[in-house]
C-alpha positions as CSV (number, residue, x, y, z in Angstrom):
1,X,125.4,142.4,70.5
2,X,128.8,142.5,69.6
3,X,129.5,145.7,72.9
4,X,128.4,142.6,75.0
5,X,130.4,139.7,73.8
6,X,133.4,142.4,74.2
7,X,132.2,143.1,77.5
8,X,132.3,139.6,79.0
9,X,134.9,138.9,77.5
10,X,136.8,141.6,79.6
11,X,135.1,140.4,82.6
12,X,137.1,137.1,81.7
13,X,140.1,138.2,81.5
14,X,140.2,140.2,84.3
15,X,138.6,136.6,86.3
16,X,141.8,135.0,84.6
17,X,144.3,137.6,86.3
18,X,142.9,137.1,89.9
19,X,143.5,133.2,89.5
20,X,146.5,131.5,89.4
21,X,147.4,127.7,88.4
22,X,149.5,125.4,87.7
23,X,149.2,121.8,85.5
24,X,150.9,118.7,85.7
25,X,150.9,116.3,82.5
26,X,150.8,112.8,82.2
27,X,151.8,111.6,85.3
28,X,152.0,107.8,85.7
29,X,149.7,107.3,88.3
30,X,146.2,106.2,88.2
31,X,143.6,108.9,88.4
32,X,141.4,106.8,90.7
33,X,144.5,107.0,93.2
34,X,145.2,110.9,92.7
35,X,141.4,112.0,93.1
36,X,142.0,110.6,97.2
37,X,144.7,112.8,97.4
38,X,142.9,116.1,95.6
39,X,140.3,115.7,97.5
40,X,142.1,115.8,100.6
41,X,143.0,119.6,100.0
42,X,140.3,121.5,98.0
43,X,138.5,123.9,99.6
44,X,141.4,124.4,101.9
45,X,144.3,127.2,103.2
46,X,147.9,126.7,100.8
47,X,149.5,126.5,104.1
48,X,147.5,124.0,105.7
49,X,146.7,122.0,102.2
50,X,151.1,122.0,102.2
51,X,151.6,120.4,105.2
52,X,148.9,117.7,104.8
53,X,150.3,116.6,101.5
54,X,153.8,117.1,103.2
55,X,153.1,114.5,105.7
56,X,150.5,112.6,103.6
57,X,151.9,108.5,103.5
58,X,150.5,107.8,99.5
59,X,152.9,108.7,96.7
60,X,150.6,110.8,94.7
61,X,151.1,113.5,97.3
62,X,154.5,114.3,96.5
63,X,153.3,115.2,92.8
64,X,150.4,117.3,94.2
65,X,152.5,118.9,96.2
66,X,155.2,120.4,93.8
67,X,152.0,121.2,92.0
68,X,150.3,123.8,94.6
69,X,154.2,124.8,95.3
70,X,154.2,125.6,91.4
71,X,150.8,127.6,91.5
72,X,152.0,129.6,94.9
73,X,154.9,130.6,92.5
74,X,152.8,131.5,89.8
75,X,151.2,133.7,92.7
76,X,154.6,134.9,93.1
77,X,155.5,136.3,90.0
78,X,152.0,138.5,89.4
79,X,152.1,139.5,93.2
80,X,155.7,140.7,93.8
81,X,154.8,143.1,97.0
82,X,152.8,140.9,98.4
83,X,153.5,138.9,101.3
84,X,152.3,135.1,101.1
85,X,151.7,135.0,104.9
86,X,149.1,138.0,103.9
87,X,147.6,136.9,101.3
88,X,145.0,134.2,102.6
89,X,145.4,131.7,99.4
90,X,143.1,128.8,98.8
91,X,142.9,126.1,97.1
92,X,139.7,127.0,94.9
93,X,139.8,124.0,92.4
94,X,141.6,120.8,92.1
95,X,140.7,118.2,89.3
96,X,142.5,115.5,88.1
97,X,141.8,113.9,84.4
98,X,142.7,110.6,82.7
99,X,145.6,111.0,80.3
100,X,146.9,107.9,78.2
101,X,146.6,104.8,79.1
102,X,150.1,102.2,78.5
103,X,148.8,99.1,76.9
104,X,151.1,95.9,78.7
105,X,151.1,92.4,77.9
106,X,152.0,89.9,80.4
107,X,152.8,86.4,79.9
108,X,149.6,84.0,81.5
109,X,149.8,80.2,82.2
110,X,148.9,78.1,79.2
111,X,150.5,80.3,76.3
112,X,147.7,82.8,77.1
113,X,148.6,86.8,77.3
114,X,147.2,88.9,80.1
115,X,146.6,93.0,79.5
116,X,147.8,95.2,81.5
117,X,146.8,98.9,81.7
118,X,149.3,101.5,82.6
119,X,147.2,104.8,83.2
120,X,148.3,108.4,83.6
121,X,146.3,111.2,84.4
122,X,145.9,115.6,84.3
123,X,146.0,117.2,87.6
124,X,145.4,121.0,87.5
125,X,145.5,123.2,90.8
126,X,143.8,126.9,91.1
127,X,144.3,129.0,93.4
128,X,142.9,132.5,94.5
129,X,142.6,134.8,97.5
130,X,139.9,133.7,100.4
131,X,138.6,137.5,99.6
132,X,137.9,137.0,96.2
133,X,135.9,133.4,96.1
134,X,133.7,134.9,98.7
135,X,132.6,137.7,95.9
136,X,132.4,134.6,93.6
137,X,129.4,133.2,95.5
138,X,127.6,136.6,95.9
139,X,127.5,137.1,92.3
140,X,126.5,133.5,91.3
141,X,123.8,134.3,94.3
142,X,122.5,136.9,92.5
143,X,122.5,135.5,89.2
144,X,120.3,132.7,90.1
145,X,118.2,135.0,91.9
């Protein structure tokens, strides 16, 4: 039993070094508002995903954004010879969790106090080869098979 744990393990780890990602922390936009804008690029090319968040009018694009250009560097740094143009990257996940949430008062009429929630949320990008997510689906195939 313990041969096996070891085993998938490994097979973790070596999952873990063919993806590459990049988090963003607490940033002080609501998650309702970020979701539109990850959901705009998963699934799609880096190159392609750039530009539409490039030229994308809400203001949560400009964090998401930096945050695939972080992950593409990420790519970077494990794939020095590698040409970016080659590569075929994808976005394979993009998720976005709620973080803390600012507690506000505002003044009301009548001596009253109104609340006022300030949210944040977790954005986390992954990215892999077009190659590679294809072999993904094969073997969940033929697990479920």
């Amino acid at each position: 039993m313990g041969a096996r744990k070891r085993n998938i393990a490994e097979q973790r780890k070596e999952k873990r070094k063919m993806t590459y990602s990049a988090v963003l922390r607490n940033c002080p936009s609501s998650p309702r508002k970020m979701r539109l804008v990850a959901d705009l690029i998963r699934g799609l090319d880096v190159n392609k995903a750039l530009d539409l968040l490039r030229y994308n009018a809400k203001d949560a694009s400009k964090d998401v954004e930096k945050l695939v250009m972080s992950a593409v560097s990420n790519w970077q740094v494990k794939n020095e010879k590698v040409r970016l143009e080659d590569s075929k990257l994808v976005v394979k996940e993009i998720f976005v969790d709620q973080a803390k949430t600012l507690k506000r008062i505002r003044p009301a009429p009548q001596g009253r106090a109104y609340r006022i929630r300030k949210r944040s949320n977790h954005v986390t990008v992954i990215i892999g080869n077009m190659n590679e997510e294809k072999v993904d689906k094969q073997e969940t195939e033929i697990k479920t098979n």
